[in-house]
BADO-284525 format. One line per 4 residues: their letters; for each residue x, y, z of N, C-alpha, C. Coordinates in steps of 0.02 Angstrom, whole numbers, plus 50000, padded with zeros to 5 digits. Layout:
BEGIN
A = X Y Z X Y Z X Y Z; ...
# end
This chain:
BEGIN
XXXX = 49866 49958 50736 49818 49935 50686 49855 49923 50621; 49833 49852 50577 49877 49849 50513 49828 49887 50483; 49846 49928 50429 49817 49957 50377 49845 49898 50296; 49804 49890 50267 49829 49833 50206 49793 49884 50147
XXXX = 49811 49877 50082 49807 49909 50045 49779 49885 49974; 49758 49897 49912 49771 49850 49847 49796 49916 49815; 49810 49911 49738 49817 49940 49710 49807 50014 49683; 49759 50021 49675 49718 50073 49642 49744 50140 49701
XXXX = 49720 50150 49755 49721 50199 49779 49806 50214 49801; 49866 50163 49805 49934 50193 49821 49953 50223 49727; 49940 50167 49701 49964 50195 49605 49911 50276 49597; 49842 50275 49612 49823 50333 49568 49866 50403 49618
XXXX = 49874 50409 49687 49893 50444 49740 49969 50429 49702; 50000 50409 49705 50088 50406 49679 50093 50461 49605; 50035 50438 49582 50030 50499 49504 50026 50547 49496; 49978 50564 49566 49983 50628 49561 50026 50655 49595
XXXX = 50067 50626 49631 50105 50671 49668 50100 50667 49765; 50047 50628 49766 50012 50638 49846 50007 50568 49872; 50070 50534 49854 50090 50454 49894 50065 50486 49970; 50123 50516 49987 50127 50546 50043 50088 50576 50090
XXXX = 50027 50583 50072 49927 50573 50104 49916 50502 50149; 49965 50477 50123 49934 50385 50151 49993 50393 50192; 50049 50409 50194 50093 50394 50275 50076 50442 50333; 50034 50523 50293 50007 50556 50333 49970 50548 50389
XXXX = 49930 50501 50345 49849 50486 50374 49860 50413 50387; 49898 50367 50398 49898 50282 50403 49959 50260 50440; 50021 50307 50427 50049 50300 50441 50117 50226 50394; 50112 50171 50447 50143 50092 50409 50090 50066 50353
XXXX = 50104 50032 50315 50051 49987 50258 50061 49943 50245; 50032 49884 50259 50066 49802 50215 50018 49828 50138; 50047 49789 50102 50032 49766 50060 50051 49701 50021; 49990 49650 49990 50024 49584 49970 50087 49579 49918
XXXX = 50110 49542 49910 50147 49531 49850 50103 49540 49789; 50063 49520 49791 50039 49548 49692 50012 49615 49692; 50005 49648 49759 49986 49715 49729 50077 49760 49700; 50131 49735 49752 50180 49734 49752 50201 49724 49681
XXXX = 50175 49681 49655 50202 49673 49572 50142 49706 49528; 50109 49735 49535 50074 49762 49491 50090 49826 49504; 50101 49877 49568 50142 49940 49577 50200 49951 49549; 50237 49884 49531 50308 49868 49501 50302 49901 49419
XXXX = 50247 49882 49393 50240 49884 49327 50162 49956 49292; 50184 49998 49359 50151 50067 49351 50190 50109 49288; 50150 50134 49230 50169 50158 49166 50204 50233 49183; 50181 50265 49247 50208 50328 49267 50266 50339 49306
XXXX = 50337 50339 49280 50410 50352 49294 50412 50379 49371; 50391 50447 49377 50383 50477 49419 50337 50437 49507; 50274 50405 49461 50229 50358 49517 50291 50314 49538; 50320 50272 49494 50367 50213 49505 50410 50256 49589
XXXX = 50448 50288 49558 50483 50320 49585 50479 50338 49667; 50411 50354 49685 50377 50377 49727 50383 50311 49770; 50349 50264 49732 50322 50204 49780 50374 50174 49788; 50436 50176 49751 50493 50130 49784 50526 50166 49818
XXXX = 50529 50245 49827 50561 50263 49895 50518 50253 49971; 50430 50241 49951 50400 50219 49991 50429 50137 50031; 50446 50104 49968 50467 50025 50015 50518 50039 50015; 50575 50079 50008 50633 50093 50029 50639 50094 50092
XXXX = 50619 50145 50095 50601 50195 50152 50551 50136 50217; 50524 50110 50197 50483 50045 50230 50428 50055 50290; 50386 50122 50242 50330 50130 50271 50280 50087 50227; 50294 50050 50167 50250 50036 50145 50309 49941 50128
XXXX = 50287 49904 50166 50297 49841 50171 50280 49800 50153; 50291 49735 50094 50279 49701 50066 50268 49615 50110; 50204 49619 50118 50191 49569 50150 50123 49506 50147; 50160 49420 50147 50105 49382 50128 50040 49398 50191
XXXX = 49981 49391 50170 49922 49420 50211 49883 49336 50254; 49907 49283 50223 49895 49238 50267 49874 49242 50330; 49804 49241 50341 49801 49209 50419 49781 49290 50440; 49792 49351 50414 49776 49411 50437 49705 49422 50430
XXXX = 49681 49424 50501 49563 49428 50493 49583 49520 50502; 49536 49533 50422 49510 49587 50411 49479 49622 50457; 49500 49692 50515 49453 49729 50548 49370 49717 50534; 49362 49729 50465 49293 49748 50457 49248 49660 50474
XXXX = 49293 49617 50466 49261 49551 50464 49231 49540 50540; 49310 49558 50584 49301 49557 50656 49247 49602 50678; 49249 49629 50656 49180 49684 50680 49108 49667 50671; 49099 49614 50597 49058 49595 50584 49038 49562 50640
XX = 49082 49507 50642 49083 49435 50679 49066 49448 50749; 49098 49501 50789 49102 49513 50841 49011 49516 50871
# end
């Protein structure tokens, strides 16, 4: 299963300390390029820090979402 992500919940989880809840529980993560650049430009040293040993590390993968149908859509649709 892809798990895809936006912002808010990898940056506020990186601040505090508990990135590491989401590879627990999700395991891999795409995320687009602009959430990618807006995680880039997180005000917290420490968050930064976190999330780029996350795409280091390349549980958390920077990827265009083109063409990817949303679970919840398919479910709708289905």
């Amino acid at each position: 299963m892809r798990v895809v992500s936006n912002t808010s919940p990898l940056s506020n989880l990186a601040i505090i300390g508990q990135l590491g809840l989401v590879r627990e529980q999700l395991g891999n993560l795409l995320i687009p390029p602009a959430v990618h650049a807006e995680l880039l430009r997180n005000p917290h040293p420490k968050a930064c820090s976190a999330l780029q040993g996350a795409l280091q590390e390349g549980w958390i993968r920077v990827m265009p979402l083109a063409g990817v149908v949303p679970a919840i859509f398919t479910l709708i649709l289905a």
